[in-house]
C-alpha positions as CSV (number, residue, x, y, z in Angstrom):
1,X,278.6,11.5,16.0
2,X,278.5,9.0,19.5
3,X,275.3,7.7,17.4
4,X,277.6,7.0,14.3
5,X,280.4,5.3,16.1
6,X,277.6,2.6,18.3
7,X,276.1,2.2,14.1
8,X,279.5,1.5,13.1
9,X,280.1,-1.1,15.7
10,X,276.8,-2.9,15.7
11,X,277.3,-2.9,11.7
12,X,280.7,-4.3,12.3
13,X,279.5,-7.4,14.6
14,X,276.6,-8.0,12.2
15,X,279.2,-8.4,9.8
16,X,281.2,-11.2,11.8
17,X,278.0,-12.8,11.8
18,X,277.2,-12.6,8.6
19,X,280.2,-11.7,6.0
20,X,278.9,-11.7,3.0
21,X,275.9,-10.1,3.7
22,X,276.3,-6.8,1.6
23,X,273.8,-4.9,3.2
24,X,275.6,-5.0,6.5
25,X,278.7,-3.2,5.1
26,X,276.8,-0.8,3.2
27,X,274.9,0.8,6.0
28,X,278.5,0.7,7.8
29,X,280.1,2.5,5.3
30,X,277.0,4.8,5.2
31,X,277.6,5.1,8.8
32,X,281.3,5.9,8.2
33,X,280.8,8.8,6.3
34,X,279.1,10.3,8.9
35,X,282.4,10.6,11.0
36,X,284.4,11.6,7.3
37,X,286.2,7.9,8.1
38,X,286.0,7.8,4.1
39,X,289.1,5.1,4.1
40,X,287.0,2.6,6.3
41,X,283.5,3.5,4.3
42,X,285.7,3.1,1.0
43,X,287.2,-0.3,2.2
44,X,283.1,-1.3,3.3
45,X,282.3,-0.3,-0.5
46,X,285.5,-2.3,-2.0
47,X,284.1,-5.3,0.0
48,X,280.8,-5.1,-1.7
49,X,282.3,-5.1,-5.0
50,X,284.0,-8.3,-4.6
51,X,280.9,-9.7,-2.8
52,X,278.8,-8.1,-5.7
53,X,280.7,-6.9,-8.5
54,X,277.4,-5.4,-10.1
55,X,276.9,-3.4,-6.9
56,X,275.5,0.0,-7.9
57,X,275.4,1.7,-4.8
58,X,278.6,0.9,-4.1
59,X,280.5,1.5,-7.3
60,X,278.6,4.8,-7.0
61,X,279.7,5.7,-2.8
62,X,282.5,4.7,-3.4
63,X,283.2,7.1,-6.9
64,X,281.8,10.0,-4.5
65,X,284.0,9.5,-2.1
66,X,287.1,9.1,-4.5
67,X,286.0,12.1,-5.7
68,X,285.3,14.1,-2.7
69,X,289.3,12.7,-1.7
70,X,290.3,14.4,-5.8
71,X,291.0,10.5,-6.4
72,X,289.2,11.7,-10.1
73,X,291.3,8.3,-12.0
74,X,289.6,6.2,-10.0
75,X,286.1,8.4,-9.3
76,X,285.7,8.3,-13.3
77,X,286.3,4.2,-13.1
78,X,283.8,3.5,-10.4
79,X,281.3,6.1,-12.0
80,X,281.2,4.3,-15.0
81,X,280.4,0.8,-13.7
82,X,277.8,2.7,-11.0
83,X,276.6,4.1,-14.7
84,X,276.6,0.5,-16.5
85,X,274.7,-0.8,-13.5
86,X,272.4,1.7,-12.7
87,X,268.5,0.7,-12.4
88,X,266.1,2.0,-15.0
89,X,266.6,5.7,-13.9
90,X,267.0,8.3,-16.5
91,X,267.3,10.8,-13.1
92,X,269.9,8.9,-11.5
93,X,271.7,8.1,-14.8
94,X,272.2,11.8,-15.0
95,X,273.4,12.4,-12.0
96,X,276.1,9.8,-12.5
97,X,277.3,11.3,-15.8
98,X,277.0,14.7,-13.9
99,X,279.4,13.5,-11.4
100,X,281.7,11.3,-13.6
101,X,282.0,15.1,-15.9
102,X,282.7,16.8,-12.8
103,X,286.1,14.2,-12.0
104,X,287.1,14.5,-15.6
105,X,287.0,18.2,-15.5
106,X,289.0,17.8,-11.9
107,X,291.6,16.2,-14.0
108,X,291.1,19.1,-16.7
109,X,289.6,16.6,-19.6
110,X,287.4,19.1,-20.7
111,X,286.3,17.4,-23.9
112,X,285.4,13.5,-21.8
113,X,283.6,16.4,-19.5
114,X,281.6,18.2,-21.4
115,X,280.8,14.4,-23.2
116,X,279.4,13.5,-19.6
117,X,277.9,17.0,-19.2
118,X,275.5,16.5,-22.6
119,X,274.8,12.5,-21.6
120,X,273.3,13.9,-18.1
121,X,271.4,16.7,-19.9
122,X,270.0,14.1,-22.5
123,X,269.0,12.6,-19.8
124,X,267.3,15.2,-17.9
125,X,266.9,18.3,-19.9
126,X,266.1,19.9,-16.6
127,X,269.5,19.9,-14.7
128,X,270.8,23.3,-14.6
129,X,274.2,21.7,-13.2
130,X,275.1,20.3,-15.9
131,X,274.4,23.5,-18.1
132,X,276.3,25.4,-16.1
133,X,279.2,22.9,-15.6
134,X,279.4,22.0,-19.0
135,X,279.5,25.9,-20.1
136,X,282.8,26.1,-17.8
137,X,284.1,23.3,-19.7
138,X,283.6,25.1,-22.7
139,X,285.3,28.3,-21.6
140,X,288.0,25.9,-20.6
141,X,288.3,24.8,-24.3
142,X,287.6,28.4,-25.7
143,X,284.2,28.0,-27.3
144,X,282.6,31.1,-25.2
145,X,279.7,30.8,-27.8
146,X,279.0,27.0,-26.3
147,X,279.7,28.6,-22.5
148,X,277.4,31.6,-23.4
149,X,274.4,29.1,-24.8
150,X,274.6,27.0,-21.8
151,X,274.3,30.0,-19.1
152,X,271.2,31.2,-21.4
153,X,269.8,28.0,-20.9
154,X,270.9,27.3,-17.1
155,X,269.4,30.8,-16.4
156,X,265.9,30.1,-18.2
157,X,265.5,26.9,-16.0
158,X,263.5,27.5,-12.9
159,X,264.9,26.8,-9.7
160,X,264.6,23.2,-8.2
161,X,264.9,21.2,-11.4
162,X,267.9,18.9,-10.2
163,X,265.5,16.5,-8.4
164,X,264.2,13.4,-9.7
165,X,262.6,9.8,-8.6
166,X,265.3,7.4,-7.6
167,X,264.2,4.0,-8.0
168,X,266.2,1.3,-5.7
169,X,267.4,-1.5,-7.4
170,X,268.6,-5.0,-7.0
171,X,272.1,-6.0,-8.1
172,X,271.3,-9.4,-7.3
173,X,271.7,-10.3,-11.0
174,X,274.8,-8.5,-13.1
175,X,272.9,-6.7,-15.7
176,X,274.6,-3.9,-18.0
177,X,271.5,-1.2,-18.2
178,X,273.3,0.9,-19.8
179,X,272.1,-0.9,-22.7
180,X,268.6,-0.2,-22.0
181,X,268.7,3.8,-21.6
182,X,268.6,5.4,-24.3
């Protein structure tokens, strides 16, 4: 943690130096989290957005922390920009729409959650999480025939299917990708 705290200040007088430098806040916040100071890593994140509104990585730290706090309003809003900004990843697109079903099911919108539970598995056919959260979702709603399909399915995956590539991306322009993935 002493390691965390020396990142956090040198982050924080690179950041006097340069303030619009996004990079600077992002390894802060990253640096944050390591010491669960999720108010000053979600502040570092808000910063970014209104340095670089198209920010993915930020939209997307800061919807796992709001989520992680059961802040699921405002998790689902910054998912959804993290998933209209995301770079050409159908891996990481489903991870987003796993998460964003995960705060809409925290705020018991089972039918937005299973929505986000199918995008992610369209996406990845491989991702037993979203098989097996989107069969709770379906209990939730009563369709045990859903729930019972998805366990059969979940089950039949092998083990280690929920990684992917990520591929980093530049928000230096404010392009919707969304568009592009299918």
């Amino acid at each position: 943690m002493g390691n965390a705290q020396s990142e956090i200040t040198d982050y924080t007088k690179a950041i006097q130096l340069q303030p619009t430098e996004t990079s600077h806040y992002l390894n802060r916040a990253a640096s944050r989290r390591k010491v669960n100071d999720y108010a000053g890593a979600i502040a570092d994140y808000t910063q970014i957005i209104q340095l670089e509104p198209c920010n993915f990585w930020a939209h997307q730290g800061r919807a796992d922390l709001r989520a992680a706090l059961k802040e699921y309003a405002s998790a689902i809003a910054d998912y959804s920009q993290a998933i209209k900004f995301v770079p050409h990843s159908q891996w990481l697109a489903s991870a987003l729409y796993l998460q964003r079903g995960i705060a809409h099911a925290g705020l018991k919108e089972y039918a937005s959650a299973i929505a986000d539970y199918s995008q992610a598995i369209q996406r990845n056919p491989k991702l037993k999480a979203a098989y097996l959260k989107r069969a709770t979702a379906f209990e939730q709603l009563g369709d045990t025939k859903g729930a019972k399909g998805d366990r059969q399915k979940a089950a039949s995956l092998p083990e280690g299917q929920n990684t992917g590539e990520i591929i980093y991306g530049s928000s230096a322009q404010c392009i919707d990708s969304s568009k592009s993935l299918p």
